[in-house]
C-alpha positions in Angstrom: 25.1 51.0 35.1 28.3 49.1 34.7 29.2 45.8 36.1 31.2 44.4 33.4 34.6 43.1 34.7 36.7 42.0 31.1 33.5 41.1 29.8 32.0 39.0 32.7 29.3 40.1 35.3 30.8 39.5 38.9 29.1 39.3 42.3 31.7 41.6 44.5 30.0 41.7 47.7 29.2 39.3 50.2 27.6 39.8 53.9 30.8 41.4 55.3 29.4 43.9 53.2 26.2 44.4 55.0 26.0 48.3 56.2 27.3 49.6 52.4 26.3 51.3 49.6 26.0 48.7 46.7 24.8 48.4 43.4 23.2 45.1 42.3 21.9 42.8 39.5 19.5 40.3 39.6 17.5 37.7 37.0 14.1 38.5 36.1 11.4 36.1 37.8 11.1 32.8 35.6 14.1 33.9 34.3 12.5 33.8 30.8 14.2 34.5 27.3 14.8 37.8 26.4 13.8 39.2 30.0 15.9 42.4 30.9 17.7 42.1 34.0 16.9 44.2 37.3 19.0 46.6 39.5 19.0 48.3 42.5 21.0 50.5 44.2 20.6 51.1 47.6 22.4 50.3 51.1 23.1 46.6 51.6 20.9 46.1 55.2 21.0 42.2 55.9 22.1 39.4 54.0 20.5 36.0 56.4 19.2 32.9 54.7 19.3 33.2 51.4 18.0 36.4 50.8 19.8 39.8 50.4 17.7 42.9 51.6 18.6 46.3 50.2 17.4 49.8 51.5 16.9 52.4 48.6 17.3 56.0 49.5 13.4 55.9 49.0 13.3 54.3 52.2 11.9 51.0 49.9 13.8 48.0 51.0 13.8 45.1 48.2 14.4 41.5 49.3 17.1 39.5 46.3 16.8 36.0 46.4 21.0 35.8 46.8 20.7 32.9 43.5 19.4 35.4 41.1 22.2 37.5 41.6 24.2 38.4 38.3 26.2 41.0 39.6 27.0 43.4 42.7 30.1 46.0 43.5 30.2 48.1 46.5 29.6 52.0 45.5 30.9 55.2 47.1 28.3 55.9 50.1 26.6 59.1 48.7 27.2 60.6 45.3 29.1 63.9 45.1 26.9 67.5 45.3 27.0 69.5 42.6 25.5 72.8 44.0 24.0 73.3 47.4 26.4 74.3 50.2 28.3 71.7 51.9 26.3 70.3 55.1 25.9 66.3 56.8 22.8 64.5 57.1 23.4 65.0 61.5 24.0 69.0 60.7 20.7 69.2 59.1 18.4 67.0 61.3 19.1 68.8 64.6 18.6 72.3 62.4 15.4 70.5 61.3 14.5 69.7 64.6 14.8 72.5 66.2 12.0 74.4 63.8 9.3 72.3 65.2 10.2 71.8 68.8 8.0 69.4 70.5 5.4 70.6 74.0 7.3 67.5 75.9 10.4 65.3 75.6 12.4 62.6 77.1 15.5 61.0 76.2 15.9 57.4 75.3 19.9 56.8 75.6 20.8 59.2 72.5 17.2 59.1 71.1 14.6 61.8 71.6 10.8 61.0 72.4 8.7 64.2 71.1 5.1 65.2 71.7 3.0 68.2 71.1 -0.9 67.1 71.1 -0.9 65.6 67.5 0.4 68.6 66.1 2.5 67.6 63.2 4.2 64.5 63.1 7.6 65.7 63.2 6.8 67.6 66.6 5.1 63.6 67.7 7.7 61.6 66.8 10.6 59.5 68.0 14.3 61.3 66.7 16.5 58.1 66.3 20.2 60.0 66.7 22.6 57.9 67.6 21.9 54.9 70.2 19.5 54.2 72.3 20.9 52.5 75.0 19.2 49.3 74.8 18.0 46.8 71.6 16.2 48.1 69.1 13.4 45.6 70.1 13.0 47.1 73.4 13.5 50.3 72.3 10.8 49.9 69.8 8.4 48.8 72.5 9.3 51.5 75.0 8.3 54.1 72.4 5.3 52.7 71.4 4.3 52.5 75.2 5.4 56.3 75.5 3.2 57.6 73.0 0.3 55.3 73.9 0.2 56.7 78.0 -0.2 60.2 76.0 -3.0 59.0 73.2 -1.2 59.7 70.5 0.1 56.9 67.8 3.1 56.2 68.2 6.2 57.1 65.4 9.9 56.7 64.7 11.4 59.5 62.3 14.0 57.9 60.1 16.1 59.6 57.1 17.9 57.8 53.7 19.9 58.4 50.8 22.5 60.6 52.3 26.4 59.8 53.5 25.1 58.6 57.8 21.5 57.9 57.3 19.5 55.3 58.7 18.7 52.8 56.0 19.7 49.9 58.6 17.2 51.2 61.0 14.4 51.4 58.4 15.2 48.1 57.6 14.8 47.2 61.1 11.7 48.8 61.7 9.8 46.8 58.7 11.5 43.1 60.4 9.7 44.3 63.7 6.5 45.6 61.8 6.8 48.9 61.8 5.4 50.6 58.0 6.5 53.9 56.3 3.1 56.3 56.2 5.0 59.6 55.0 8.3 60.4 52.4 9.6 63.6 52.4 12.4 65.1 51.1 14.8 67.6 52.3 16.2 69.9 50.1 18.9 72.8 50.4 20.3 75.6 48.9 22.1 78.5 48.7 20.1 81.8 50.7 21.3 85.0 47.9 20.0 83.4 45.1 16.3 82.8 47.1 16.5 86.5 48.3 17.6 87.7 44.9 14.2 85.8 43.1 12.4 88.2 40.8 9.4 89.0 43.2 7.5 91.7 44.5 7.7 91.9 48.4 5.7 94.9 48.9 2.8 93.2 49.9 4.4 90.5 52.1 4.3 91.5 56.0 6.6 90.4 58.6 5.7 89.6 62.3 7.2 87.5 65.0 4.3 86.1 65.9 1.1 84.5 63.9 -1.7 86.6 64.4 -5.3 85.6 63.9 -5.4 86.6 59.7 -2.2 84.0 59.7 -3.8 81.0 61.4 -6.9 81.1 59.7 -4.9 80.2 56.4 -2.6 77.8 57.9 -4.2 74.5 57.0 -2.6 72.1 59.9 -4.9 71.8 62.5 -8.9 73.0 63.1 -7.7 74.7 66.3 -5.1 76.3 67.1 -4.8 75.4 70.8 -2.1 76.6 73.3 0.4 73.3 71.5 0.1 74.8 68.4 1.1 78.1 68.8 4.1 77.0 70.9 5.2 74.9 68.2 4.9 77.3 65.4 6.7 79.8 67.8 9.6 77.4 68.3 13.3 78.1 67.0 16.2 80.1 67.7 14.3 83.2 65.7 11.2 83.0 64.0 9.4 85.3 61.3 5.6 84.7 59.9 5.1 86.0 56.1 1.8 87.2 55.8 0.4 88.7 52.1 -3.5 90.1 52.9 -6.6 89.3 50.8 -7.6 91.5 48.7 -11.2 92.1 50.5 -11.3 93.8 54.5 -11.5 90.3 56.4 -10.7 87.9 53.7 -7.9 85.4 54.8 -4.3 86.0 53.8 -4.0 85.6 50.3 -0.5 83.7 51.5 1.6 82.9 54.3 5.0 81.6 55.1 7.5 81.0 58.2 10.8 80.8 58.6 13.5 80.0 60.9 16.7 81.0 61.3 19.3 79.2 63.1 23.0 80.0 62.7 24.0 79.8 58.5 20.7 78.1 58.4 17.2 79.4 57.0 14.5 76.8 57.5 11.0 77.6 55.4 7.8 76.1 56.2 3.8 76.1 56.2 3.8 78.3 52.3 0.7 78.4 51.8 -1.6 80.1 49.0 -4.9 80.0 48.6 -6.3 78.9 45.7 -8.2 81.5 44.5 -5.0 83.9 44.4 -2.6 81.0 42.4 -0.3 81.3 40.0 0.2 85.2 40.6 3.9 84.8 42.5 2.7 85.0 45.7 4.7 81.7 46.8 7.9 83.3 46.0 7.2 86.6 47.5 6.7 85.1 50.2 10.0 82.7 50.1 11.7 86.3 48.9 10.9 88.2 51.7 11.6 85.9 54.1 14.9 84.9 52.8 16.2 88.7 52.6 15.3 88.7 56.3 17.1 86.0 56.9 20.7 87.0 55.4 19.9 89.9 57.5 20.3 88.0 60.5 23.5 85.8 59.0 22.1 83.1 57.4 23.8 82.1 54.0 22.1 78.9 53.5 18.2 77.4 53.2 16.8 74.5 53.4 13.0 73.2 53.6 11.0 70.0 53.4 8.7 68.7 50.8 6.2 65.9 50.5 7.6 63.7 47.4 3.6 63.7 46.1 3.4 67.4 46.1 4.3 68.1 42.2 3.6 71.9 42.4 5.4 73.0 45.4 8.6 70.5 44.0 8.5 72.2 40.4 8.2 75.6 42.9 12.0 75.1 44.4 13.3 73.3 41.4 13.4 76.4 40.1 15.0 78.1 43.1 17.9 75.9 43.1 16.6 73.7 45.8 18.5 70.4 45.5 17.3 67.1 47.7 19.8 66.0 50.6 18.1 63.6 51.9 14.9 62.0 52.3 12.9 61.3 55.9 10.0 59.2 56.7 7.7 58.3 59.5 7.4 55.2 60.5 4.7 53.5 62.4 3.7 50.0 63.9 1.2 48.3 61.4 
């Protein structure tokens, strides 16, 4: 990282600045001899007595004492995409969305209030898209209230580290309390290439519904009440991937779902169980769906992935899944 400027370290922003991408550096606490210096990149989400806050795409916001700043530029808001197609951070959260539509809703200005039972937090949670007609204070309070009258804890769904995301709303959420609980990332890519994977799909059948065999492997919920199903079964079109065990009765040896929506292919709930690992399964699964889904006119994929899962990440690394984005829930502490 460069801040050099004819051999001097420079400060180039100040709290006009406040809303930008910016690169900074700061001195090491104590300041001691030989200490290396510290930088962060990030979006620059306050700058009020003293102390500069800056939101990392992690979602992390880091708090600079404003005198042990060295140096600081403004930086281009995302960095350019080298593979992928070509799609916007408000694009891809209404396609996400709509793959796990909520049981209830009710707008808050431009905001959406989601419920489904519990059943997955991105079907229970607040969508912060655009404003929400009133201060973020109130509005804060009126969703917590919301999800309370319906016994459910109460959380905002947030997104960072892409061109529009919501890094000053993150940061806005921790000054009223709120904490992260989950980081996910969302990754895209190209369809062909997941439809053209190496993989047997002989054994992979699809339905548009889950049956029985399917739920049973599906690891969200103990019972699958009425909220569940009509979750799972949300989206412009729907398929269920289903690979039997090898014994009568057995649960599926894996499972899969997909939806498509316009260009876009969303895939969800892979699941393999542990005794059949390490055979392919995964990417049977991700094969057959996807060859489905450029029958119906999709030409792009995306899916979402937990940033602790190592196995399923190393899984669409080598699919040519590249991160967007990331999204987090947030919820009061």
């Amino acid at each position: 990282m460069e801040f050099t400027m004819g051999g001097r370290l420079e400060v180039r922003i100040t709290p006009a600045d406040v809303g930008k991408r910016v690169s900074v550096r700061r001195r090491p606490e104590g300041d001691g001899a030989g200490a290396e210096f510290t930088d962060t990149v990030g979006v620059l989400t306050s700058w009020n007595d003293g102390v500069v806050s800056i939101t990392r795409k992690s979602g992390e916001s880091v708090h600079i004492v404003e005198s042990s700043l060295v140096a600081g530029k403004v930086v281009p808001a995302a960095p350019a995409r080298r593979r992928g197609p070509a799609a916007s951070f408000r694009e891809l959260a209404a396609v996400t969305a709509r793959a796990w539509q909520p049981v209830e809703s009710e707008p808050l200005g431009e905001w959406r209030l989601r419920a489904a039972g519990g059943f997955t937090r991105r079907a229970n949670s607040a969508l912060p898209l655009g404003d929400p007609g009133m201060p973020l204070g109130e509005a804060f309070g009126r969703i917590e209230r919301w999800y309370e009258e319906r016994g459910l804890p109460a959380y905002i769904q947030t997104a960072t580290g892409a061109e529009g995301t919501q890094e000053t709303l993150c940061a806005e959420l921790e000054r009223h309390g709120w904490r992260r609980e989950v980081t996910a990332e969302v990754r895209i890519a190209a369809l062909a290439p997941v439809g053209d994977l190496d993989a047997d799909v002989t054994a992979v059948r699809l339905t548009r519904e889950p049956d029985e065999a399917w739920l049973s492997r599906y690891q969200r919920f103990s019972t699958p009440g009425p909220h569940v199903l009509r979750v799972l079964g949300s989206g412009p079109a729907v398929w269920f991937a289903t690979v039997a065990g090898e014994a009568g009765g057995e649960a599926p040896a894996a499972i899969g779902r997909c939806v498509v929506d316009g260009r876009w292919a969303g895939f969800m709930a892979v699941e393999v169980a542990p005794e059949h690992r390490r055979r392919g399964l995964a990417t049977s699964v991700m094969a057959a769906l996807a060859r489905r889904a450029l029958d119906e006119g999709a030409s792009a994929a995306w899916l979402q992935v937990e940033e602790d899962n190592e196995g399923a990440r190393a899984l669409y690394d080598g699919m040519g899944f590249a991160a967007h984005h990331r999204y987090h829930h947030f919820r009061p502490a």
